[in-house]
C-alpha positions as CSV (number, residue, x, y, z in Angstrom):
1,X,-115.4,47.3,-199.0
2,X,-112.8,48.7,-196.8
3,X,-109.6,47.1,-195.6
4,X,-110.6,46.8,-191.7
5,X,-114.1,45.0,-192.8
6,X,-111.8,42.6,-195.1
7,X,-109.8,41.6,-192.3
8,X,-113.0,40.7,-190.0
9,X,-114.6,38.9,-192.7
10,X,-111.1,37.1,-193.2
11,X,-110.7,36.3,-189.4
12,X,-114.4,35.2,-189.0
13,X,-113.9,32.9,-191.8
14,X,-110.4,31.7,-190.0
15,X,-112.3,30.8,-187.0
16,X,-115.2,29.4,-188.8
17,X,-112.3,27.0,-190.3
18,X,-111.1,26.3,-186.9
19,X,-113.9,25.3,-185.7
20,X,-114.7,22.7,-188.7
21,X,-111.4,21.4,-188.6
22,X,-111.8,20.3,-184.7
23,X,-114.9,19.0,-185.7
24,X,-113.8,16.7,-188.1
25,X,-110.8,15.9,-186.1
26,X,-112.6,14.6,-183.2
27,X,-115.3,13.1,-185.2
28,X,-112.5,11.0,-186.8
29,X,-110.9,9.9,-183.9
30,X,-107.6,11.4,-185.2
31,X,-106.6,12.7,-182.2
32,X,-105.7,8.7,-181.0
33,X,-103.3,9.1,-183.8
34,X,-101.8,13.0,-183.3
35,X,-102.8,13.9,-179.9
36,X,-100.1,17.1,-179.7
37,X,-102.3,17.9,-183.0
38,X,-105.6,17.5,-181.1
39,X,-104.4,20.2,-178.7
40,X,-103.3,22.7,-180.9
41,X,-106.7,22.5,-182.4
42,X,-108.2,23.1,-178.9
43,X,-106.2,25.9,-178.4
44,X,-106.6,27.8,-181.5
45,X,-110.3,26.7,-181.5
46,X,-110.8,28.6,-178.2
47,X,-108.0,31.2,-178.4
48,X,-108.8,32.2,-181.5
49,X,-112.2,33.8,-181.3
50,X,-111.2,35.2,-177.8
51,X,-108.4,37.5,-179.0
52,X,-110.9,38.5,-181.8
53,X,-113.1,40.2,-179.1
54,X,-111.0,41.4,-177.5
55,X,-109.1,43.1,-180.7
56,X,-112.3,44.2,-181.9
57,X,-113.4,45.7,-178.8
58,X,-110.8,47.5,-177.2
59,X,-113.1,48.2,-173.8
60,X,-114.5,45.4,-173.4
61,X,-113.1,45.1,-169.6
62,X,-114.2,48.3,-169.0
63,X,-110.5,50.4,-169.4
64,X,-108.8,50.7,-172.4
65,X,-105.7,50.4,-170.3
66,X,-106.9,47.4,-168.8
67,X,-108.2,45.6,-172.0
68,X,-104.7,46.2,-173.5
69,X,-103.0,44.9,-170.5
70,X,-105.0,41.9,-170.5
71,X,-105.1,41.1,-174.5
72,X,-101.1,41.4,-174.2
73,X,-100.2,38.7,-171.8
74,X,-103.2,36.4,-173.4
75,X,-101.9,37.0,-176.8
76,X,-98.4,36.0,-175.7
77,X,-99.7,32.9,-173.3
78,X,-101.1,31.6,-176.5
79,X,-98.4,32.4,-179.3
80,X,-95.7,30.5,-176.3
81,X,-97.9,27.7,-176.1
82,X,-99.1,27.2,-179.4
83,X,-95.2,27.0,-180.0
84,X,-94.4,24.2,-177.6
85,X,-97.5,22.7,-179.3
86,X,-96.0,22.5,-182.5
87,X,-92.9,21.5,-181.6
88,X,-94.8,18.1,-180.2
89,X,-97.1,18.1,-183.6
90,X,-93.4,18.0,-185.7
91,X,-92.4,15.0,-183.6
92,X,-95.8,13.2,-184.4
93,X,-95.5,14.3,-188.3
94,X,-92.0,12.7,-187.9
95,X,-93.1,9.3,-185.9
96,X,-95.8,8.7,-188.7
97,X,-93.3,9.7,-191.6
98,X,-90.9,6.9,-190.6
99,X,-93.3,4.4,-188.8
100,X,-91.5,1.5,-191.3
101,X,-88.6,1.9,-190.1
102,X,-88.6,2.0,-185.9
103,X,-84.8,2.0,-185.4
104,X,-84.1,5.1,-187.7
105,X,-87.5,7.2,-186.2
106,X,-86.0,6.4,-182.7
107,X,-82.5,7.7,-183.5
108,X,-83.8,10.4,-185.8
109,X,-85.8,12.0,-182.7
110,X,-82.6,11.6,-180.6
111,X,-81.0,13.9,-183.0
112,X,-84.3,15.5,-183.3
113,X,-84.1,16.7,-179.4
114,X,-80.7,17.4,-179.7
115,X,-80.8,19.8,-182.5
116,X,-84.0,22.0,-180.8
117,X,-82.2,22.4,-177.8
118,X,-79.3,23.7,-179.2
119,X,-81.0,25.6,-180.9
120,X,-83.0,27.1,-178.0
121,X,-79.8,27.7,-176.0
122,X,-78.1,29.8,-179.0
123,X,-81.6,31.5,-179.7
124,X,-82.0,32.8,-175.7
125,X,-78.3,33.2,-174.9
126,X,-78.9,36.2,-176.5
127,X,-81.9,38.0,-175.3
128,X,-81.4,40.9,-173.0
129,X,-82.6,40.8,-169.3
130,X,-81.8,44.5,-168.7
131,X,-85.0,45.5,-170.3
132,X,-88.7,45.1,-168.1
133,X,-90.6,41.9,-168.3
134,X,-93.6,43.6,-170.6
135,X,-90.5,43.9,-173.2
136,X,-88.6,40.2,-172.4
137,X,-91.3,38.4,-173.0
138,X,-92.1,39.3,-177.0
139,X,-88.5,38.7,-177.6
140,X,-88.6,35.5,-175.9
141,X,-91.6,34.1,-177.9
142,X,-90.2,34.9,-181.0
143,X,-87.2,33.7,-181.1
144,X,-89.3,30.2,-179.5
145,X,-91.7,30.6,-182.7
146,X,-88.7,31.2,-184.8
147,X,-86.6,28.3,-183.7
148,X,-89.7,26.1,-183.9
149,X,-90.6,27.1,-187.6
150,X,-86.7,26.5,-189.0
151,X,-87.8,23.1,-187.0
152,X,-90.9,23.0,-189.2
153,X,-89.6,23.9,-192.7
154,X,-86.5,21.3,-192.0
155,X,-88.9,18.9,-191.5
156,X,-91.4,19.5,-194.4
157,X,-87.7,19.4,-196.6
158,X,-86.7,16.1,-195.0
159,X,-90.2,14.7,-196.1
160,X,-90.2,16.4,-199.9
161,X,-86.7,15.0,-200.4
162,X,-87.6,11.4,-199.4
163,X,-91.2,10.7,-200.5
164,X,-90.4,8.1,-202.5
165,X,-88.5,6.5,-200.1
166,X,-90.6,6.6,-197.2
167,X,-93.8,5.5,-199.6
168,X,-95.3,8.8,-198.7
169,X,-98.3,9.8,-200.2
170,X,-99.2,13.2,-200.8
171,X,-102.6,12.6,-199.0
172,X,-101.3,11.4,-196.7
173,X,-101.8,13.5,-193.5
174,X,-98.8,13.3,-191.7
175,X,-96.9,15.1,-194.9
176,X,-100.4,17.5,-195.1
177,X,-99.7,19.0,-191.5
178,X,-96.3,19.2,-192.4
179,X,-97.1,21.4,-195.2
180,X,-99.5,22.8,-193.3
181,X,-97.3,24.1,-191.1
182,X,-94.0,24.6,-193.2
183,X,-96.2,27.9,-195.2
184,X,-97.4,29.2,-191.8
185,X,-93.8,29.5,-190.6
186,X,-93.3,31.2,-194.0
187,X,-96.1,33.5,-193.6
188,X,-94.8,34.2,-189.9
189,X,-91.5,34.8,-191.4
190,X,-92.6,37.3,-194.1
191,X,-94.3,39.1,-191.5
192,X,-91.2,39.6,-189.5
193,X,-89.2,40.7,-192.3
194,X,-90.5,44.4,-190.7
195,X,-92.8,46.0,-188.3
196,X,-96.5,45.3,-189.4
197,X,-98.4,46.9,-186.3
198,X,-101.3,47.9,-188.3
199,X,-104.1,45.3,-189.2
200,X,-104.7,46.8,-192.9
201,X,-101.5,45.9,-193.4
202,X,-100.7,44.2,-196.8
203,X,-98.4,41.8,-194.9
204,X,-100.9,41.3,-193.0
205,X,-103.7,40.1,-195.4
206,X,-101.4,38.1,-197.1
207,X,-100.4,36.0,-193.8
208,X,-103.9,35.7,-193.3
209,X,-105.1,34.4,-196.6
210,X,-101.9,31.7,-196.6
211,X,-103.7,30.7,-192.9
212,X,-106.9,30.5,-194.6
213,X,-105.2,28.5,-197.6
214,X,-103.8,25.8,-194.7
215,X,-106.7,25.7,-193.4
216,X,-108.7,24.6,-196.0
217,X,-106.2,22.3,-196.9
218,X,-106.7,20.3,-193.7
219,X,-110.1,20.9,-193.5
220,X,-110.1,19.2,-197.3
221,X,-107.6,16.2,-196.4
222,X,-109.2,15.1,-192.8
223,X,-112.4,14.9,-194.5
224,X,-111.4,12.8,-197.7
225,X,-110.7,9.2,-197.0
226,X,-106.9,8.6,-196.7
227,X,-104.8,6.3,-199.1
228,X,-103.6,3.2,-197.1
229,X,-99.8,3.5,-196.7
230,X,-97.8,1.2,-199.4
231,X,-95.7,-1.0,-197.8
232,X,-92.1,-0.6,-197.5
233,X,-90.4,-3.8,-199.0
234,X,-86.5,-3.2,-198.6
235,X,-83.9,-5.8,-200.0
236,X,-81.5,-7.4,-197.5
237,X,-78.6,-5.3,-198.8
238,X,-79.9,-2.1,-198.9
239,X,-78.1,0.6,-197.1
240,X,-81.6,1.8,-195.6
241,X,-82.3,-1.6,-193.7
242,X,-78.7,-1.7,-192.6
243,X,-78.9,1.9,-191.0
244,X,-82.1,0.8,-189.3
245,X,-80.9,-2.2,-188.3
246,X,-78.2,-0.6,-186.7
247,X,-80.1,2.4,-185.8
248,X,-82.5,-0.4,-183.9
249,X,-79.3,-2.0,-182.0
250,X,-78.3,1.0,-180.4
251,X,-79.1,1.1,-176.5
252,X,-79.9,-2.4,-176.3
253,X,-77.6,-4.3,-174.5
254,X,-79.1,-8.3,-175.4
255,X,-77.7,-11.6,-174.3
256,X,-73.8,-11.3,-173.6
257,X,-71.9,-13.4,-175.8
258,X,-67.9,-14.4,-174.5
259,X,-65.3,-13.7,-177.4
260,X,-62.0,-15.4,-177.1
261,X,-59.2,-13.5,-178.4
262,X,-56.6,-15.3,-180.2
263,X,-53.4,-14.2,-177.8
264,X,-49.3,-13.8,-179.5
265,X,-48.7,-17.2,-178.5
266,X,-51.7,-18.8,-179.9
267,X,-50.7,-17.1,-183.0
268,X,-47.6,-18.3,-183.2
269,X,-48.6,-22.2,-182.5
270,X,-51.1,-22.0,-185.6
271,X,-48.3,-20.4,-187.6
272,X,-45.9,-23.2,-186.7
273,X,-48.4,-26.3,-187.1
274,X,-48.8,-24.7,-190.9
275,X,-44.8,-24.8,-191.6
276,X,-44.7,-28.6,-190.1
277,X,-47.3,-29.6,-192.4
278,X,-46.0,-28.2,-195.6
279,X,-42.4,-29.5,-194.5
280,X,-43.8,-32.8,-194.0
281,X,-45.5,-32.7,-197.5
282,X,-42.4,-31.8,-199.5
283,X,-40.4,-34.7,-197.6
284,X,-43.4,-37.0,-198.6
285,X,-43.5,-35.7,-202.3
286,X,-39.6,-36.1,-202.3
287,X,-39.6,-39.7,-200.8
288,X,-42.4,-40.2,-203.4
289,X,-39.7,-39.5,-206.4
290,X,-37.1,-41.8,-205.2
């Protein structure tokens, strides 16, 4: 079997998955639940098989020229979107994660918004205008997909590292999507180690294969019934209920209370009623002696 067969078997298969992930998705009603999720599906569902024709065929418009043209700026729409997408699909996986404790998921996405937008600024502050549009534009998704997946395997640490905490099941699909998505970024990261142009590409069947292995991870945990959550039972004076406690006062300004401040002469009147009464006492305990 050659190599170029391989990797149309392997993308037929890919789309095949797509497609019976959506299915199950909808059928499900998950997409109540993850909605940014829901349309990620939908766009790989219908992007997907659409750049395969028009890889595969490289005049199907006709001119090769034109084909080219047109597969580029698709190919691109899709890889900047499906980026965006994600980023929205992380701040679900994130909600659901910490859905016991409101204050802390509120001020986590905060910091959460903060920290991608940062890192947005320092990832484009450095791309180069000088160059045409045809060349801006796959420097400017990349560095989008890239910021997004450090996004993505930060998150997928966050939820390894407190599990137990959280009372986060590994079935659970919130932490599945994160996985999900934390060995795609790792596949898209391998793959830009160096220049893979070529489809037969060993890099290239191995990103593949980890897409096909995510897949059928989702595909396996949508359709399997998921554990129920085990409640979060915290004790009064545990650091993590005092943080979201906090976490849950913040921005909320609540009933105004008046606090009266003990002014310097106030003080000193308290101080002096104190000496009176132990004087009198000693005079008492002395006139008690005589």
């Amino acid at each position: 079997m050659s190599s170029q067969l391989t990797m149309s078997l392997m993308s037929t298969l890919e789309v095949l998955l797509w497609v019976a992930l959506a299915l199950l998705f909808w059928k499900k009603k998950l997409r109540r639940r993850f909605p940014a999720m829901g349309s990620y599906l939908a766009l790989r569902l219908t992007a997907t098989p659409v750049l395969l024709v028009f890889m595969l065929d490289g005049s199907l418009l006709g001119s090769k020229q034109t084909t080219i043209a047109v597969y580029f700026f698709l190919y691109w729409a899709v890889y900047i979107a499906s980026a965006v997408l994600v980023y929205f699909v992380c701040l679900e996986v994130f909600r659901s994660a910490l859905s016991s404790l409101p204050g802390l998921m509120k001020l986590g996405i905060v910091v959460f918004r903060w920290v991608v937008l940062a890192s947005l600024i320092a990832s484009f502050s450095s791309i180069t205008f000088s160059h045409q549009i045809v060349l801006v534009i796959p420097d400017a998704a990349y560095r989008l997909m890239r910021s997004v997946s450090i996004l993505e395997l930060c998150l997928l640490a966050f939820l390894c590292m407190s599990m137990s905490a959280l009372r986060l099941s590994v079935r659970d699909l919130a932490f599945g999507i994160a996985l999900g998505l934390g060995v795609i970024s790792a596949g898209d990261f391998a793959l830009a180690v160096g220049s893979h142009a070529s489809l037969t590409d060993p890099m290239q069947f191995l990103n593949e294969a980890m897409l096909l292995a995510v897949l059928g991870l989702w595909v396996t945990l949508v359709a399997l019934p998921e554990p129920a959550r085990k409640p979060m039972l915290l004790p009064v004076n545990s650091t993590v209920y005092r943080w979201n406690e906090i976490a849950s006062a913040l921005g909320h300004t609540g009933t105004q209370v008046a606090v009266r401040q003990s002014t310097g002469s106030g003080l000193l009147t308290d101080v002096e009623s104190v000496v009176d009464r132990v004087l009198n006492k000693k005079l008492e305990d002395r006139k008690s002696e005589i």
